[in-house]
C-alpha positions in Angstrom: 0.0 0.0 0.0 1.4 3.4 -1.4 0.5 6.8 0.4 -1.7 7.9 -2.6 -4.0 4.8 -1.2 -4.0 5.9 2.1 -4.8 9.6 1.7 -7.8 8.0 -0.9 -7.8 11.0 -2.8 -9.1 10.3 -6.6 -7.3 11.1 -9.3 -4.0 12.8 -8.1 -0.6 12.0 -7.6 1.6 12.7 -4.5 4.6 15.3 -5.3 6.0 15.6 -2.0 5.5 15.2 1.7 7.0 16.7 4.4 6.8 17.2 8.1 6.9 20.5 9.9 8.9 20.7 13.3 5.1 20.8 14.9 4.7 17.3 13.6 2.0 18.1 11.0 2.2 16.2 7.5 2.0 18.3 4.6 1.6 16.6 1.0 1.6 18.0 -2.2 -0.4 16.8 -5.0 -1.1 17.0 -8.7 -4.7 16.3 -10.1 -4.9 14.3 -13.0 -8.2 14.7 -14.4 -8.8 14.8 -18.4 -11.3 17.5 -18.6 -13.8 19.9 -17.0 -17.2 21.0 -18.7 -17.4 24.9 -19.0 -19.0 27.0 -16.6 -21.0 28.9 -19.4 -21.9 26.6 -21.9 -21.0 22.9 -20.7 -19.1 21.7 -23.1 -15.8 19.2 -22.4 -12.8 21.3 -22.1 -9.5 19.6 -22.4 -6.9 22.1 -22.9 -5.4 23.0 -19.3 -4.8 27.1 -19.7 -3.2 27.1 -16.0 -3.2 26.7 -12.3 -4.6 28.6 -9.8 -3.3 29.5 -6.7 -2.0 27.2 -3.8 -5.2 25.8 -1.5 -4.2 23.9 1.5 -6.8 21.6 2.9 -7.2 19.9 5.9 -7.4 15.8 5.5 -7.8 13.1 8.0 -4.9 12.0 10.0 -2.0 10.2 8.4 0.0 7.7 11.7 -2.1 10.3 14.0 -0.9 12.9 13.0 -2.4 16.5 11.9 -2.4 16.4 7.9 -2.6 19.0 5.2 -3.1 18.7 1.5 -1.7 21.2 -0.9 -2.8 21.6 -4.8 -3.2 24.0 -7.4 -6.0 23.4 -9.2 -5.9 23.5 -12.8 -7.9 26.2 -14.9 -9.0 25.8 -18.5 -9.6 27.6 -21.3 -13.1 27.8 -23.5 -12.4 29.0 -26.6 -15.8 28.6 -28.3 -17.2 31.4 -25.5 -17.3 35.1 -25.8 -14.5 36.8 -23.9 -12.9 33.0 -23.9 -13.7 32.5 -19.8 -11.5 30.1 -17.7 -13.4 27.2 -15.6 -11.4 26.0 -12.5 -11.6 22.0 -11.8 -12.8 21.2 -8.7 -11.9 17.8 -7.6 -14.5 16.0 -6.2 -12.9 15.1 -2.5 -12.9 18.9 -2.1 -16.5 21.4 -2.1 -15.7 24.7 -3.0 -15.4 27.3 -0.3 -14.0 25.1 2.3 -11.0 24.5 4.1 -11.1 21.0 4.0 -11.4 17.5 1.9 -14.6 16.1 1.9 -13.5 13.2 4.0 -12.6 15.2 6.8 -15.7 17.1 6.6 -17.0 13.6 6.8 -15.2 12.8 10.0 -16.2 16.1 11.7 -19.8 15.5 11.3 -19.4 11.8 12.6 -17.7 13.1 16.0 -20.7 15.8 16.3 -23.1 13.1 16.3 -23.9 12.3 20.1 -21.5 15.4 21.4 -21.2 19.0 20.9 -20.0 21.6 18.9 -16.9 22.3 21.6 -16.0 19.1 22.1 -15.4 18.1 18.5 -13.7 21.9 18.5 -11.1 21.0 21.4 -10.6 16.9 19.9 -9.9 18.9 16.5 -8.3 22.3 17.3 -11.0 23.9 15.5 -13.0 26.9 15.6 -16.3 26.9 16.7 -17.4 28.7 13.6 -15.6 26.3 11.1 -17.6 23.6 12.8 -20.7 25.2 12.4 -19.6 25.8 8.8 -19.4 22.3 8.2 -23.0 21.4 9.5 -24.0 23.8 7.4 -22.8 22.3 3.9 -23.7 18.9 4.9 -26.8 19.3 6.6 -30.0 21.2 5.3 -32.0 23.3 8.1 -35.2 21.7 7.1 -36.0 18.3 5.1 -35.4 17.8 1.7 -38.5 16.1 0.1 -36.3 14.2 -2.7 -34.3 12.3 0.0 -37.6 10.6 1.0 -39.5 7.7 -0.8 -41.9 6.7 1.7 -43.1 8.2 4.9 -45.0 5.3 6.1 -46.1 6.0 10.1 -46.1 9.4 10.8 -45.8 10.9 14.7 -46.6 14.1 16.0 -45.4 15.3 19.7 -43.8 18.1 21.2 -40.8 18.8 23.9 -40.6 22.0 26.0 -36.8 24.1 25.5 -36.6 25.2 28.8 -38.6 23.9 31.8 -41.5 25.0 33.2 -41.8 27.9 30.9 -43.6 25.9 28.3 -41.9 27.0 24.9 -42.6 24.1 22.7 -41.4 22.6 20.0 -43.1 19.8 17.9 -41.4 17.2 16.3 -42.5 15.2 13.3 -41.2 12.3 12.8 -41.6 9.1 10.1 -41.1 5.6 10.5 -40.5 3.3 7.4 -39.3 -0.3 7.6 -37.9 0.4 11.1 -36.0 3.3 10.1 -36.7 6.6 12.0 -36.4 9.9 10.1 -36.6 13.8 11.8 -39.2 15.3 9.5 -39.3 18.5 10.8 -39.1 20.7 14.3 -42.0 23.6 14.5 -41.4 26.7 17.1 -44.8 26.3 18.5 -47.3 23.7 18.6 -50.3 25.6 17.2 -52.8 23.9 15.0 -52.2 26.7 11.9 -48.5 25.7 12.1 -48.7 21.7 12.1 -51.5 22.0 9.1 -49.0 24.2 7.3 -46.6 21.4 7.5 -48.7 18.7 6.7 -49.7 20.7 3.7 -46.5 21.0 2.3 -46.0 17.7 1.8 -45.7 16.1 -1.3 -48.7 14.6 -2.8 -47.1 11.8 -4.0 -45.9 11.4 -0.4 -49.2 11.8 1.1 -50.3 8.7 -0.4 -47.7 6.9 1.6 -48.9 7.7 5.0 -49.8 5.1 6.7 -51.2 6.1 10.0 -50.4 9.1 11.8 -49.7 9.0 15.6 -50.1 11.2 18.2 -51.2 12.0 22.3 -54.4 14.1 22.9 -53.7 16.9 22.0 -56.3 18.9 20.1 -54.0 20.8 17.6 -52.2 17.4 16.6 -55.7 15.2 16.2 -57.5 18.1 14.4 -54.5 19.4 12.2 -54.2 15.8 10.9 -57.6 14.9 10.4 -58.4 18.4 8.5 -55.9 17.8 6.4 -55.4 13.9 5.5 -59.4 13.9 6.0 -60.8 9.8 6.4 -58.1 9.0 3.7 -55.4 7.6 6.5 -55.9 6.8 9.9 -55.3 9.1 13.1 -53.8 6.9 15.9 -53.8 8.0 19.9 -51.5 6.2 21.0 -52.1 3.9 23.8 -49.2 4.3 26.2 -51.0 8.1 27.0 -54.0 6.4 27.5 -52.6 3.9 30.1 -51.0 6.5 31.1 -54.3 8.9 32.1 -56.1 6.2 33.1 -53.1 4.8 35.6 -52.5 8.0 36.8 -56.4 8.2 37.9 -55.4 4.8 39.7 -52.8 6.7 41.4 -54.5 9.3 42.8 -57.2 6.8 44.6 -54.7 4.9 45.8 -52.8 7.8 47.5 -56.6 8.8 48.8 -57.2 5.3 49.7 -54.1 5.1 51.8 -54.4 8.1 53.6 -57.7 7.2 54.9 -56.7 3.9 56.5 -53.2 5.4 57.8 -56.4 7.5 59.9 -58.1 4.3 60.7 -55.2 1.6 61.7 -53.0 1.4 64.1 -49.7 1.9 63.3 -48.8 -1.6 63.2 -51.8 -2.8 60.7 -50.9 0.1 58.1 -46.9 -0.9 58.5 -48.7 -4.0 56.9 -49.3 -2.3 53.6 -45.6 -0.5 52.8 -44.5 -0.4 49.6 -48.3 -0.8 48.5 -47.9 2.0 46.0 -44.8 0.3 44.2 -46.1 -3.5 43.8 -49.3 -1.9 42.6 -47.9 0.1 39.6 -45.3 -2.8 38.9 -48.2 -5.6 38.3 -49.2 -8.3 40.3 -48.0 -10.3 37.0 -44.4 -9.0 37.9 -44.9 -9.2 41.6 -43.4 -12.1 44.5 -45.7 -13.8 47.0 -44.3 -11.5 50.2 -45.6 -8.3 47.5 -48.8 -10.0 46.7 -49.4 -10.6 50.5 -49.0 -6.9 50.8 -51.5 -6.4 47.9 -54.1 -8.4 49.2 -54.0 -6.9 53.0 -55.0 -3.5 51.4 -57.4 -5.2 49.1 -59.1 -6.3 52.6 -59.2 -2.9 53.7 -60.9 -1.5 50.9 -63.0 -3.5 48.0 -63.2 -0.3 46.0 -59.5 -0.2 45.5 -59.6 -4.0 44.4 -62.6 -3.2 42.0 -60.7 -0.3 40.5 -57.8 -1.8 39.8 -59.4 -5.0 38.6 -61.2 -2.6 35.9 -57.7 -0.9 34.8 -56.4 -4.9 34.5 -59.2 -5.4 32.7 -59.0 -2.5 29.8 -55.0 -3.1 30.0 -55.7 -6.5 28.8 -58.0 -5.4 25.9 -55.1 -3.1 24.5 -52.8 -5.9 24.9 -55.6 -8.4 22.6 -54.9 -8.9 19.3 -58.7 -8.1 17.6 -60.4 -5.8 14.7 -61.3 -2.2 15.4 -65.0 -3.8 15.5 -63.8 -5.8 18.3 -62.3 -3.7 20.4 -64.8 -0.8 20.3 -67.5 -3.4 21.8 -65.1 -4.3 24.3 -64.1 -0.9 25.4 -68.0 -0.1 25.5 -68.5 -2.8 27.9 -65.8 -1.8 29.9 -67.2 1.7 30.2 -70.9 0.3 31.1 -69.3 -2.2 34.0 -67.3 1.6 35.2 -70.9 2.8 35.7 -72.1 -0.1 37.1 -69.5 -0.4 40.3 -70.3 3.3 41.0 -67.0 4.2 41.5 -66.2 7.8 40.5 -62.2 7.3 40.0 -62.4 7.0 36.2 -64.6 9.8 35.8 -62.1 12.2 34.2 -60.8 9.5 31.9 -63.9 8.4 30.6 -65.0 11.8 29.4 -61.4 11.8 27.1 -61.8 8.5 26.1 -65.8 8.7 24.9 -64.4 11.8 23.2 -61.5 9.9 21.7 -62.5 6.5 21.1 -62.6 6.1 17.5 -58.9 7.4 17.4 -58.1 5.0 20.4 -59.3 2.2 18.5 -57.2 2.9 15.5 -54.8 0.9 17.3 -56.2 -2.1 16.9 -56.1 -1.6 12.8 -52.2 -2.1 12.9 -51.1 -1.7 16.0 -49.2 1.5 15.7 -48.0 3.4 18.5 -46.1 6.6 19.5 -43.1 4.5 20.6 -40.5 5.6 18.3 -41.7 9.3 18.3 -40.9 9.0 22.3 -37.6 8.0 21.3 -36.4 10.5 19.3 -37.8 13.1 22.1 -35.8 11.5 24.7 -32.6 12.1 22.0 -33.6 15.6 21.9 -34.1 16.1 25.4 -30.5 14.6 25.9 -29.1 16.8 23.1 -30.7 19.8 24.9 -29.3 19.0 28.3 -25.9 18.3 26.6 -25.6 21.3 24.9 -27.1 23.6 27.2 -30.2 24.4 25.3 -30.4 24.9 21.5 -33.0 27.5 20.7 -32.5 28.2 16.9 -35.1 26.2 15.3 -32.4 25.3 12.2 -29.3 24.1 14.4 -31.9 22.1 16.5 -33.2 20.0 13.6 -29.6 19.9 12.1 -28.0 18.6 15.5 -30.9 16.3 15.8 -31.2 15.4 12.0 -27.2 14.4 12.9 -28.3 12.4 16.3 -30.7 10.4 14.5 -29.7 9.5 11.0 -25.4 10.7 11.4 -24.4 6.7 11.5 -26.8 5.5 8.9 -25.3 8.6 6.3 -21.8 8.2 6.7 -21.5 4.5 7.5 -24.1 2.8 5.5 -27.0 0.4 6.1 -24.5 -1.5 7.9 -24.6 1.2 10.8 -28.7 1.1 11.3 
């Protein structure tokens, strides 16, 4: 292996290398490409007029150390054009503009993904701004339709930028084949803004949605149904509805408990620690010391066994595989037997999910849930802790963009 193999720069051929007294590696090159077309009119010119100056580039590390290409690109002559114009060849391991090959670009981008801007600056003796620089030659601010074939499951959900002040963002995402792409990031999460993004896409696109997921949330439900109409389906995804209806469990059990910490002794309600824990983890999930614990409480209060029973019960309908048809009979039931045990616990819950249970039931179509779009909120959420906050709509979907898809665009399929 020669060093014009290990430098895997395309048509050139090594001059010279040397080594400054800093250690850095410095080779010279010569490219050898037969022609460029013409800046004005395209055609093939083969007749080098001259060089331009000297550009030095930065490459990737040569034995670990710091390497720099240098190479005067060559300039040639159209004769057939007015004023006879010269067109520069630019080699295709270096983008105009830049300070550095292509590959190292590459390599830049690939130790952003999962760190910050700083870090790869320090690892690289960069500047902060030749960083950014980077990201922005590589990696659009919003999504290029043409990259995309297929959206297949689309999900809709937002994160807050700084805590407790409520500035959202909303995040739509894709899912195709297993793949997760960042569709877009939207300052805001008004209804006007997510219709103007659902509108923008592609037609031909369109057709490939298969389902679109999201929470409860008004703007997300309405903005998606107003504008895919009854031609895809609108999914709420199930994990916020165990999660509103556990959370009504919750609360009665905390009510529950501190009305027989009033009426025991001391000793009985030592009985029933950790009550609160085994009850959210499952009696599925639970040993026989936990389910002792379970049933002494269940002694104390029927109503708590009945409504926990009922959440069992609707838990085990999402986790039935059945048709729509099905499923909406089932919840129905399940909403008749809450009015029948009188017990007032699910009130709140019942109102969303009569209001909601068409879109509830879409689940049981395919199956689809919000699970991926929880991912990639949890990556951003990292990202923005990491980096102490990223506020610029553009950089957020760039670093994200990086987060989510940086391995699969620089390594391959191989790295998905």
């Amino acid at each position: 292996m020669d060093l014009l193999d290990l430098i895997n720069l395309p048509n050139t051929r090594v001059l010279d290398v040397t080594k400054s007294k800093n250690g850095n590696v410095t080779i010279t090159i010569e490219t050898t490409e037969s022609s460029v077309p013409c800046r004005n009119c395209g055609k093939e010119l083969k007749c080098c007029h001259s060089t331009d100056k000297d550009r030095k580039l930065r490459h990737l590390p040569v034995f670990g150390r710091p390497t720099y290409i240098v190479y005067k690109p060559h300039r040639y002559l159209c004769e057939d054009c007015d004023d006879q114009p010269t067109t520069t060849a630019t080699p295709s391991w270096h983008k105009q503009n830049s300070s550095y090959t292509v590959d190292y670009e590459t390599h830049i981008l690939m130790e952003l993904v999962n760190s910050t801007i700083v870090d790869v600056c320090v690892k690289e003796r960069l500047s902060e701004g030749s960083v950014k620089g980077v990201v922005n030659r590589h990696i659009e601010g919003r999504i290029n339709w043409k990259s995309i074939s297929q959206i297949g499951v689309l999900g809709i959900d937002e994160i807050s930028l700084q805590k407790g002040y409520k500035d959202y963002v909303t995040l739509i995402t894709c899912r195709v084949d297993g793949v997760v792409r960042l569709l877009s990031v939207i300052k805001g999460r008004e209804k006007a803004k997510i219709k103007v993004f659902l509108k923008s896409i592609p037609k031909k696109l369109k057709r490939t949605v298969e389902a679109i997921c999201t929470d409860m949330y008004d703007g997300y439900v309405n903005a998606a149904k107003e504008v895919f109409k009854k031609k895809t389906v609108v999914v709420i995804d199930r994990f916020h509805v165990a999660k509103l209806y556990r959370r009504e469990l919750d609360s009665y059990r905390q009510k529950i408990l501190a009305q027989l910490k009033k009426e025991l002794s001391a000793r009985e309600y030592d009985k029933l620690k950790g009550a609160m824990h085994i009850l959210r983890k499952g009696n599925e999930c639970s040993s026989k010391k936990e389910k002792a614990v379970v049933s002494e409480l269940f002694s104390h209060s029927s109503e708590l066994m009945e409504a926990y029973r009922l959440g069992l019960k609707l838990t085990q309908i999402f986790n039935t595989h059945m048709s729509k048809e099905e499923a909406v009979n089932k919840i129905n039931a399940w909403i008749k037997e809450v009015r029948r045990s009188n017990l007032l616990c699910f009130n709140k819950f019942m109102k969303t999910l009569r209001k909601y249970k068409s879109e509830i039931a879409n689940y049981f179509i395919d199956r689809n849930t919000s699970a991926f779009v929880e991912g990639i909120n949890n990556k951003a959420k990292v990202l923005k802790r990491r980096c102490y906050g990223i506020f610029n709509i553009k950089h957020l979907f760039q670093r994200l963009h990086l987060d989510i898809s940086g391995y699969r665009l620089f390594l391959g399929k191989s790295a998905c």
